[in-house]
DRENKOLLUM-963141 format. One record per residue: residue in three letters; x, y, z of N, C-alpha, C, O, CB in turn. Coordinates in steps of 0.02 Angstrom, whole numbers, padded with zeros to 5 digits, always signed. Glycine has a CB too. Example, Ala and Ser with C-alpha at 12.3 -4.5 7.8 and 13.67 -1.06 7.14 Angstrom:
! DRENKOLLUM-963141
ALA+00660-00284+00390+00615-00225+00390+00660-00165+00390+00712-00166+00423+00565-00224+00452;SER+00642-00112+00354+00684-00053+00357+00645+00002+00394+00670+00057+00402+00704-00030+00286;
***
This chain:
! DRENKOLLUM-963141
UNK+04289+05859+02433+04335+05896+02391+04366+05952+02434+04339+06007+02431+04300+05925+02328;UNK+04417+05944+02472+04467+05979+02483+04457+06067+02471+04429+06108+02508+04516+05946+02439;UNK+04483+06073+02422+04494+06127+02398+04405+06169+02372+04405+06226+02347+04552+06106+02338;UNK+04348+06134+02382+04303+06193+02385+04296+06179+02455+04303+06234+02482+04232+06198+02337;UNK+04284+06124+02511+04279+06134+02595+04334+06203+02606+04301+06247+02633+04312+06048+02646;UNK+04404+06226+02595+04448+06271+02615+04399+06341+02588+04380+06390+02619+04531+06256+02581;UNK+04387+06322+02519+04333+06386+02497+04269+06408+02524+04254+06467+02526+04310+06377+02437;UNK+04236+06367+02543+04176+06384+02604+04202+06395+02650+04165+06419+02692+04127+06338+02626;UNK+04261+06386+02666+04259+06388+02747+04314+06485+02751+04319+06513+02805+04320+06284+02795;UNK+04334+06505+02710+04367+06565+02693+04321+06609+02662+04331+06669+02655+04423+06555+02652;UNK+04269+06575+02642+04235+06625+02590+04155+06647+02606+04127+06701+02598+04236+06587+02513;UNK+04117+06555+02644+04052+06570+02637+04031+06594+02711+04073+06601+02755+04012+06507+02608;UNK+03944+06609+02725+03933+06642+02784+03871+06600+02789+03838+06572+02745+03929+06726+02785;UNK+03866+06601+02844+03821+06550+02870+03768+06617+02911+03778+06653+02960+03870+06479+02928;UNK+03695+06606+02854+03654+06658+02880+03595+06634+02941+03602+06577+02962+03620+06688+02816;UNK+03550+06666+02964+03500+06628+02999+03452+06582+02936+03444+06593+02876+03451+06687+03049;UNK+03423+06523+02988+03388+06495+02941+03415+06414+02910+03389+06361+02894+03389+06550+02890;UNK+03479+06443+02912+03504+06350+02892+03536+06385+02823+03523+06347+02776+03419+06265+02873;UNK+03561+06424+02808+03580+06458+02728+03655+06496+02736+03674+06544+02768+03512+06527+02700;UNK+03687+06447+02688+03747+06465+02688+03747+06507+02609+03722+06491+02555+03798+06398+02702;UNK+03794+06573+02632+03782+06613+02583+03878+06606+02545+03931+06617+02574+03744+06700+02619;UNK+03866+06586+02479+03935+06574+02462+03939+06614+02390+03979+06596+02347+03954+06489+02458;UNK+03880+06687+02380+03898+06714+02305+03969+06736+02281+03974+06754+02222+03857+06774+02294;UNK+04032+06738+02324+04093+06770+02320+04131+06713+02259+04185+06729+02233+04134+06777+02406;UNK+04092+06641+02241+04135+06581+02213+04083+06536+02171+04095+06496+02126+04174+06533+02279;UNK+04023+06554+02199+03979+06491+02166+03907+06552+02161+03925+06597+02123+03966+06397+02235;UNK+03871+06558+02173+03786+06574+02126+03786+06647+02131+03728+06667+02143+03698+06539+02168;UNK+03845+06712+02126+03826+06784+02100+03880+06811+02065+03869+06845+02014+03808+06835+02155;UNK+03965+06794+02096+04012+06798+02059+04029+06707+02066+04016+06664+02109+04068+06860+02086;UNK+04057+06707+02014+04102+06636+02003+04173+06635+01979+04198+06659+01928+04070+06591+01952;UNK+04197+06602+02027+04264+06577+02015+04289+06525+01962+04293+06468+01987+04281+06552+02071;UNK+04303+06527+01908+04289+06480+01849+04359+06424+01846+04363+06369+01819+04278+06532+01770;UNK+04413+06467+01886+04451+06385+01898+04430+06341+01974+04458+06288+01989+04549+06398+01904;UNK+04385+06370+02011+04351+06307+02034+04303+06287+02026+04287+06238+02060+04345+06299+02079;UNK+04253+06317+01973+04217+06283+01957+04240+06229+01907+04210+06175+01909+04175+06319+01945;UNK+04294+06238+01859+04318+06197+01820+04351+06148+01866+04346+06091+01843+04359+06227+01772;UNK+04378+06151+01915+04388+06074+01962+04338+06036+01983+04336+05974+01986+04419+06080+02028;UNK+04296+06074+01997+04216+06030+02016+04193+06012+01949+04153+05965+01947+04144+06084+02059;UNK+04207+06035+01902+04172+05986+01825+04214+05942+01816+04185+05894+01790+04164+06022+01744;UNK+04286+05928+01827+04337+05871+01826+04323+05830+01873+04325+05771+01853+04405+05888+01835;UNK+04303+05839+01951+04290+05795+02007+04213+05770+01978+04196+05721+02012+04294+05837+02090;UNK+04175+05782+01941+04099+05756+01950+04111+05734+01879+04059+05703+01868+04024+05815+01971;UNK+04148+05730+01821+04196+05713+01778+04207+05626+01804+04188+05572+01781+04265+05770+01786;UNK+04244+05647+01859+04287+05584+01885+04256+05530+01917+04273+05470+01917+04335+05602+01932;UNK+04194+05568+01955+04137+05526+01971+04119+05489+01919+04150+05442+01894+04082+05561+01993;UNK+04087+05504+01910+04043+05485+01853+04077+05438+01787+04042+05391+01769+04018+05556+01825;UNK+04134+05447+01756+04169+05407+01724+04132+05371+01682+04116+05387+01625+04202+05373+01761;UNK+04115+05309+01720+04102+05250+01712+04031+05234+01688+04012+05179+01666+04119+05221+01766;UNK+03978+05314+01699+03914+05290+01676+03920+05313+01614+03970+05345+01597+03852+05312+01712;UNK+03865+05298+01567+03869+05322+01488+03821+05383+01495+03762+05387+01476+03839+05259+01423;UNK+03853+05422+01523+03815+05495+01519+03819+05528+01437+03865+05533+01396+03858+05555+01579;UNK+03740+05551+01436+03728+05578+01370+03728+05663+01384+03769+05691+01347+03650+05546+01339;UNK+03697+05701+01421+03676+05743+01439+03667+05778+01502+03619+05748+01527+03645+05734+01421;UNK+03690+05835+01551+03682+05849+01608+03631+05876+01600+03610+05887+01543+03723+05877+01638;UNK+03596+05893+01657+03529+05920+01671+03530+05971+01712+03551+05939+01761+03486+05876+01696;UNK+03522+06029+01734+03515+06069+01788+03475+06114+01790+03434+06125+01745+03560+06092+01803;UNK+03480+06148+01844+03398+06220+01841+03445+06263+01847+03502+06257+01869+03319+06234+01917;UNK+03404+06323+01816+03447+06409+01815+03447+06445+01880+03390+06439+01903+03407+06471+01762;UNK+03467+06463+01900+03532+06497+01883+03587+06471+01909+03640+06475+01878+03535+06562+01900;UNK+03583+06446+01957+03680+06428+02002+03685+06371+01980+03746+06361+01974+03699+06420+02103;UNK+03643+06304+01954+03664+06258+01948+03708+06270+01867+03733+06219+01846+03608+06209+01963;UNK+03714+06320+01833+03729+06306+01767+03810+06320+01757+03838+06298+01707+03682+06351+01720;UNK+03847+06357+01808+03923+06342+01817+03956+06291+01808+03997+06282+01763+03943+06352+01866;UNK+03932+06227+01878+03955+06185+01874+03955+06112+01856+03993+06064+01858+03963+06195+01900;UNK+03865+06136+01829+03855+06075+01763+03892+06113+01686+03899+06078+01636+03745+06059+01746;UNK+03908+06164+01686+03935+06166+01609+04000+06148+01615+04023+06111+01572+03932+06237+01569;UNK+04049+06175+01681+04098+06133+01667+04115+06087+01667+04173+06076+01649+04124+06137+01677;UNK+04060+06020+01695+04057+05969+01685+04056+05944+01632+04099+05908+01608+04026+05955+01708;UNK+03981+05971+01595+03986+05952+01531+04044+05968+01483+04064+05933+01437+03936+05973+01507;UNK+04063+06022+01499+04147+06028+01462+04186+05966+01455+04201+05938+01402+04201+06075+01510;UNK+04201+05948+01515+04251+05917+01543+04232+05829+01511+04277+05787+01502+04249+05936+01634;UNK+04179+05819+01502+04137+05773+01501+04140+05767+01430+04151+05710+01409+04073+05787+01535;UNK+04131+05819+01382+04123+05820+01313+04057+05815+01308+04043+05798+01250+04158+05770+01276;UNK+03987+05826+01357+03909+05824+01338+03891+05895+01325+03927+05945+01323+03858+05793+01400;UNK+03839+05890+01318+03775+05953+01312+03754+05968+01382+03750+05923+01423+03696+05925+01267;UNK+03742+06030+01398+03697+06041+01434+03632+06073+01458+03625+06130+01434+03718+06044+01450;UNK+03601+06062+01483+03543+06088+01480+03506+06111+01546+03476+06068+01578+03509+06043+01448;UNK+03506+06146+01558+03459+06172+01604+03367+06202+01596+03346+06231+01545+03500+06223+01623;UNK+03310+06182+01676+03279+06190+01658+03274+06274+01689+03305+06304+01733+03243+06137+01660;UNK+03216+06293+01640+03211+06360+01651+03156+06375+01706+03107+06338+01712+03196+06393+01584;UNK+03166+06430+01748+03112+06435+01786+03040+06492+01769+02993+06511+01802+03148+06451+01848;UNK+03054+06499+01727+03011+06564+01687+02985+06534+01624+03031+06503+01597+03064+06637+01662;UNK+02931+06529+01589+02922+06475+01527+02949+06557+01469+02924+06613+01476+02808+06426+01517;UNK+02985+06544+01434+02991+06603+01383+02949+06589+01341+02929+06532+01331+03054+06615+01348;UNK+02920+06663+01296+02881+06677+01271+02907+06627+01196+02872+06633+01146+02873+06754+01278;UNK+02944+06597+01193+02985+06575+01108+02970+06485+01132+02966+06441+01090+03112+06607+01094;UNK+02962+06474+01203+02954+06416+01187+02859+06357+01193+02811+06361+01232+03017+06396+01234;UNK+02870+06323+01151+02811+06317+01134+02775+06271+01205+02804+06275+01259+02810+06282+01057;UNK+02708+06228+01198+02691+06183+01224+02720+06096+01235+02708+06049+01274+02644+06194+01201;UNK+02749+06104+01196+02780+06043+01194+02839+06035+01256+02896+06026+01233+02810+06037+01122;UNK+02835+06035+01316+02887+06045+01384+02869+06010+01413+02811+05993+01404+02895+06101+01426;UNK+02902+05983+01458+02909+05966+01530+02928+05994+01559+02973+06035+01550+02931+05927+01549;UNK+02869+05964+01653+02868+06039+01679+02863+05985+01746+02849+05925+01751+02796+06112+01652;UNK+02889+06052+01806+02891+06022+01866+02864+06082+01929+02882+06141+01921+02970+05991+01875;UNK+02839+06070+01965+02841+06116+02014+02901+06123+02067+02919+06069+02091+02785+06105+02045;UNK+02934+06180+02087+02999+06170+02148+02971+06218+02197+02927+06257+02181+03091+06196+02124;UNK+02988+06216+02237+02979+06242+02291+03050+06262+02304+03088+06214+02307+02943+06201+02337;UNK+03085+06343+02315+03139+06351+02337+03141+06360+02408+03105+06406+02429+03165+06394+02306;UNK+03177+06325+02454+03179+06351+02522+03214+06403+02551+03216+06411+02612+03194+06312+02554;UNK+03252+06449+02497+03309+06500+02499+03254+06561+02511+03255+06603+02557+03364+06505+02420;UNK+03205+06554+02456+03174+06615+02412+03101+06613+02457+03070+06664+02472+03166+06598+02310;UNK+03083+06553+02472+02999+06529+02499+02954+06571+02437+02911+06616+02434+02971+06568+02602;UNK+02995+06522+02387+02932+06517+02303+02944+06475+02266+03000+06463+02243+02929+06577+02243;UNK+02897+06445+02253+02875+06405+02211+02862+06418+02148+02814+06452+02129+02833+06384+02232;UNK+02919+06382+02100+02921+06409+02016+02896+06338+01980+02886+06286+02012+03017+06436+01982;UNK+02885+06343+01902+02862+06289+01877+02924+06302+01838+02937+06357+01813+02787+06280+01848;UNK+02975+06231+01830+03033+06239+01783+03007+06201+01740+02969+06155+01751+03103+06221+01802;UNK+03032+06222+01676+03023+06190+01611+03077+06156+01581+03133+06171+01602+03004+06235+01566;UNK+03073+06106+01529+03128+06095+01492+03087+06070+01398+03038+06035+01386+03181+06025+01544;UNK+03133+06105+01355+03083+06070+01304+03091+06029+01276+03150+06015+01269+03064+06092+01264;UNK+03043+05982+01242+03044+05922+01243+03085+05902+01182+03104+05844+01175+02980+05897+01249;UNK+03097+05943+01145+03159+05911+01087+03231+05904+01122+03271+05865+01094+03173+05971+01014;UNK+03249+05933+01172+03308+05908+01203+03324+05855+01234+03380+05843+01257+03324+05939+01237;UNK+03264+05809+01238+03280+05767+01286+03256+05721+01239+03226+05746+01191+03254+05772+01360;UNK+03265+05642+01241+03241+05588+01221+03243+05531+01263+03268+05538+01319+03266+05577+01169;UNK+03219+05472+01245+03220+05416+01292+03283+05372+01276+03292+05315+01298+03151+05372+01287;UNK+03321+05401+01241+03406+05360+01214+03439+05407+01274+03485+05371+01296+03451+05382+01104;UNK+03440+05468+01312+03466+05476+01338+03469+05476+01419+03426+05477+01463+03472+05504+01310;UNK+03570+05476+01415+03574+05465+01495+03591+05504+01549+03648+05498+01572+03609+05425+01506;UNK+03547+05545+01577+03558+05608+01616+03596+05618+01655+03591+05563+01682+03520+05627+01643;UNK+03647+05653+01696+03662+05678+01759+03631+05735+01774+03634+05782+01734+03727+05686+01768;UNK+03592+05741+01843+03592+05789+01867+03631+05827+01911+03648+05801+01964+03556+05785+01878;UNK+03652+05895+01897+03684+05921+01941+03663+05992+01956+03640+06031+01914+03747+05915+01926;UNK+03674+06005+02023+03643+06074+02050+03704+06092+02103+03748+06052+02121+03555+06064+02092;UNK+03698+06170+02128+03737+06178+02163+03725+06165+02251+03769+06163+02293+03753+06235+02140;UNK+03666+06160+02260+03651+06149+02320+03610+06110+02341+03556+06112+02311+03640+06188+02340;UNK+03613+06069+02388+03570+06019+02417+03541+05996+02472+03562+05943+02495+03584+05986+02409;UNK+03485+06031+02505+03447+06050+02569+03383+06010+02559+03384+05958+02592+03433+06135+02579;UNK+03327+06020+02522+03274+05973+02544+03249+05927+02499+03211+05879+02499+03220+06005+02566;UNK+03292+05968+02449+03297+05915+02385+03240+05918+02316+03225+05883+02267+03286+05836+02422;UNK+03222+05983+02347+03147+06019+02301+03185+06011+02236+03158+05966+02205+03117+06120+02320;UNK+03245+06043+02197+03264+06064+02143+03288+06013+02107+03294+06021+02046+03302+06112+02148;UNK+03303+05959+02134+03330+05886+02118+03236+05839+02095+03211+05820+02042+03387+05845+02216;UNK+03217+05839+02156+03147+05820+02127+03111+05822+02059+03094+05779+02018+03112+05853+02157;UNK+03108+05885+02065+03071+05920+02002+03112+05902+01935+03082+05886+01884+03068+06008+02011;UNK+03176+05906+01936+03209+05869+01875+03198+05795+01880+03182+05760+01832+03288+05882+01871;UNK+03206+05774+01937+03186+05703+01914+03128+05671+01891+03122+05617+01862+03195+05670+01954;UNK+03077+05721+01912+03026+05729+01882+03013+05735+01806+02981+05692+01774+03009+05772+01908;UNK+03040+05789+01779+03052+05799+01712+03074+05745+01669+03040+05723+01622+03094+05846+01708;UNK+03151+05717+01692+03184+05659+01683+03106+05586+01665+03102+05550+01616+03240+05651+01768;UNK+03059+05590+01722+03032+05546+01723+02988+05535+01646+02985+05486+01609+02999+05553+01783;UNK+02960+05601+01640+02905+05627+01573+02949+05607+01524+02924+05579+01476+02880+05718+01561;UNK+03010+05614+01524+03070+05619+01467+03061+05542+01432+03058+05524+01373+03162+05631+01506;UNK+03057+05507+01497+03084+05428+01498+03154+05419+01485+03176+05390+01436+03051+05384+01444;UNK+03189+05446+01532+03246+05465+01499+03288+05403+01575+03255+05382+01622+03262+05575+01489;UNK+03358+05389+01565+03376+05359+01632+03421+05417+01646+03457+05451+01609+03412+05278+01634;UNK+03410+05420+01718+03456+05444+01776+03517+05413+01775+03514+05355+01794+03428+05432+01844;UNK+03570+05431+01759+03644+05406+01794+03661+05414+01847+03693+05374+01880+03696+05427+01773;UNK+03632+05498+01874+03634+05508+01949+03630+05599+01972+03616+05647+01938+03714+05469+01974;UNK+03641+05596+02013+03665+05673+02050+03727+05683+02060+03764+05639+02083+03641+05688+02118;UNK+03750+05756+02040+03809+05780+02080+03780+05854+02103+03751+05894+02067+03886+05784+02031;UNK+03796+05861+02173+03774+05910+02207+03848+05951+02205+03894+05928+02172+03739+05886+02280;UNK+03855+06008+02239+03904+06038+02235+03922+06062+02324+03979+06059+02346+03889+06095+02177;UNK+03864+06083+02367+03845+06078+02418+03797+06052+02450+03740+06074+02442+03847+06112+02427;UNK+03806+06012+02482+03756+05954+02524+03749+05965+02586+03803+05974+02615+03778+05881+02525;UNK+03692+05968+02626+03676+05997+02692+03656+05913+02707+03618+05891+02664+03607+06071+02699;UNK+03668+05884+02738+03667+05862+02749+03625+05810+02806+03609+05752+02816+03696+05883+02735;UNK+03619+05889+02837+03584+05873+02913+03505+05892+02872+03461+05913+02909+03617+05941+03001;UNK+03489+05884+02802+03418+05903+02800+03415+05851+02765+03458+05812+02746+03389+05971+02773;UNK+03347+05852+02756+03308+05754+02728+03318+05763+02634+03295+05719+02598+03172+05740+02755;UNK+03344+05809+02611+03386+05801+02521+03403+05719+02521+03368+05669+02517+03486+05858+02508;UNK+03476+05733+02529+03506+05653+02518+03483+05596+02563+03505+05539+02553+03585+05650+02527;UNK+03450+05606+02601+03429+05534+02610+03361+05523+02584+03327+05473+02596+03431+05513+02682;UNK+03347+05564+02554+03276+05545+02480+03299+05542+02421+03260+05520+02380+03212+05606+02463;UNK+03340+05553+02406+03366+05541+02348+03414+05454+02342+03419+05419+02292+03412+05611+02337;UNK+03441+05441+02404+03479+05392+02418+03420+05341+02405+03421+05288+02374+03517+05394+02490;UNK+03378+05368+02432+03300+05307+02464+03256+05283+02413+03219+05233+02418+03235+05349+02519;UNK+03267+05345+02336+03241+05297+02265+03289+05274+02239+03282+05261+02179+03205+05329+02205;UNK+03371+05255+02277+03398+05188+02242+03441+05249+02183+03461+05223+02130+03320+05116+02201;UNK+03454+05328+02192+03493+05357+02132+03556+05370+02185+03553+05392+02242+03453+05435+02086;UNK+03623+05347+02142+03670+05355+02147+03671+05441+02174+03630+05471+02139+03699+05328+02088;UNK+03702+05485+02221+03709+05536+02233+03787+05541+02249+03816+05498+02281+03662+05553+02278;UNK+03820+05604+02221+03891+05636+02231+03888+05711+02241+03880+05755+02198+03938+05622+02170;UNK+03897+05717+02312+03898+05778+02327+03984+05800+02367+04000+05770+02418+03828+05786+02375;UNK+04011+05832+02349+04089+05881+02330+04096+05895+02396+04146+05869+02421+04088+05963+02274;UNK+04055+05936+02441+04067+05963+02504+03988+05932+02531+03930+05943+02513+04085+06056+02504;UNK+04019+05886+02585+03942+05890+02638+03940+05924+02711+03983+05909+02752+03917+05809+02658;UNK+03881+05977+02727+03895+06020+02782+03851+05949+02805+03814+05912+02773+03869+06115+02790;UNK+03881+05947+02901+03845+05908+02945+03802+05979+02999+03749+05973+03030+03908+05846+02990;UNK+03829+06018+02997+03777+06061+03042+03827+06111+03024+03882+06101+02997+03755+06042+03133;UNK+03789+06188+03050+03808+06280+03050+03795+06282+03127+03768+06331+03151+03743+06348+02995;UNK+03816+06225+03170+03815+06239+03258+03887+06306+03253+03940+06313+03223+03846+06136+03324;UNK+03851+06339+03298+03898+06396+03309+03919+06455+03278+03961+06498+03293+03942+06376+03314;UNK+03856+06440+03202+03878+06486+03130+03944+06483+03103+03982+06523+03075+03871+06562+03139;UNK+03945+06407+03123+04014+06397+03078+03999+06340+03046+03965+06302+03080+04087+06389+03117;UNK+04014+06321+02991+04029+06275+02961+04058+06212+02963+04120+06215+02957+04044+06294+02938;UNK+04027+06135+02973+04055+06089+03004+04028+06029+02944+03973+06022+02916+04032+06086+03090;UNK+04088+05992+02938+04111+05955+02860+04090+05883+02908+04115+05859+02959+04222+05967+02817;UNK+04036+05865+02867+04017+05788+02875+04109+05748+02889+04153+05764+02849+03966+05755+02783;UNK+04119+05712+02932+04155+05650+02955+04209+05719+02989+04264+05694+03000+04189+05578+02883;UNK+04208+05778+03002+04259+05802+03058+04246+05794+03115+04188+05793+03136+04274+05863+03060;UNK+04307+05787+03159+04298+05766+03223+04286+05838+03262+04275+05839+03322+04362+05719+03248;
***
């Protein structure tokens, strides 16, 4: 996608570590007419599956799964990483490991939202080792629910995420894929 690669590449910073920092558009302030193009492009993806429901974890993934789900006409849902005091035992639960933060949260989702009639997308904003994708699919699994697929929003590419996710056979769509931060710059899978 064009037009968020021009936006990382004007906007985000490539810190030590492998971490591209992009809060100016996507996870502290948000830009809501591009996030509303990325819910039309993962919209456009997707089309063709009978998606019931998006799925995502709090906090950055919930921009550009809601405008999906907008765009989409679904529900969405995200899991929480904190169990609130209002919700009961009845959840599914996953362990993640963030590689941003180096912590490990237990996300929840509760179990009246989900059923086994429905057909999930997951979407998150970022995609490095593939911890936050896991753990929903995880959830997804308890649900008995089917996967339609992933839409990532940023995909690193050069880390083992998508090719574990490719490797259980789930459809993956990721918007921008970084191939490497050689030089602390930013370099777009297939540029020469």
């Amino acid at each position: 996608m064009k037009l968020l690669e021009d936006r990382i590449r004007q906007d985000g910073v490539v810190l030590p570590g492998n971490v591209l920092k992009v809060n100016q558009f996507l996870n502290h302030q948000i830009d809501p007419q591009l996030m509303y193009e990325i819910g039309q492009e993962f919209a456009r993806l997707f089309k063709e599956r009978p998606v019931t429901k998006i799925l995502t974890v709090e906090a950055s993934g919930i921009a550009p799964a809601i405008m999906a789900g907008l765009v989409m006409n679904v529900p969405v849902l995200f899991a929480r990483k904190k169990k609130p005091s209002t919700l009961d035992d009845r959840t599914y639960t996953a362990e993640v490991y963030s590689y941003t933060k180096k912590v490990t949260n237990t996300i929840s989702v509760d179990s009246k939202f989900l059923s086994k009639n429905d057909h999930v997308l997951i979407i998150d904003d970022f995609l490095a080792n593939g911890q936050a994708v896991k753990g929903m699919l995880e959830i997804c699994k308890q649900a008995d629910v089917k996967v339609e697929g992933v839409g990532i929003v940023v995909e690193k590419s050069f880390q083992e995420g998508a090719g574990w996710i490719k490797g259980q056979g789930i459809r993956l769509e990721s918007l921008a894929r970084i191939s490497s931060f050689e030089n602390d710059t930013v370099h777009f899978v297939g540029e020469e």
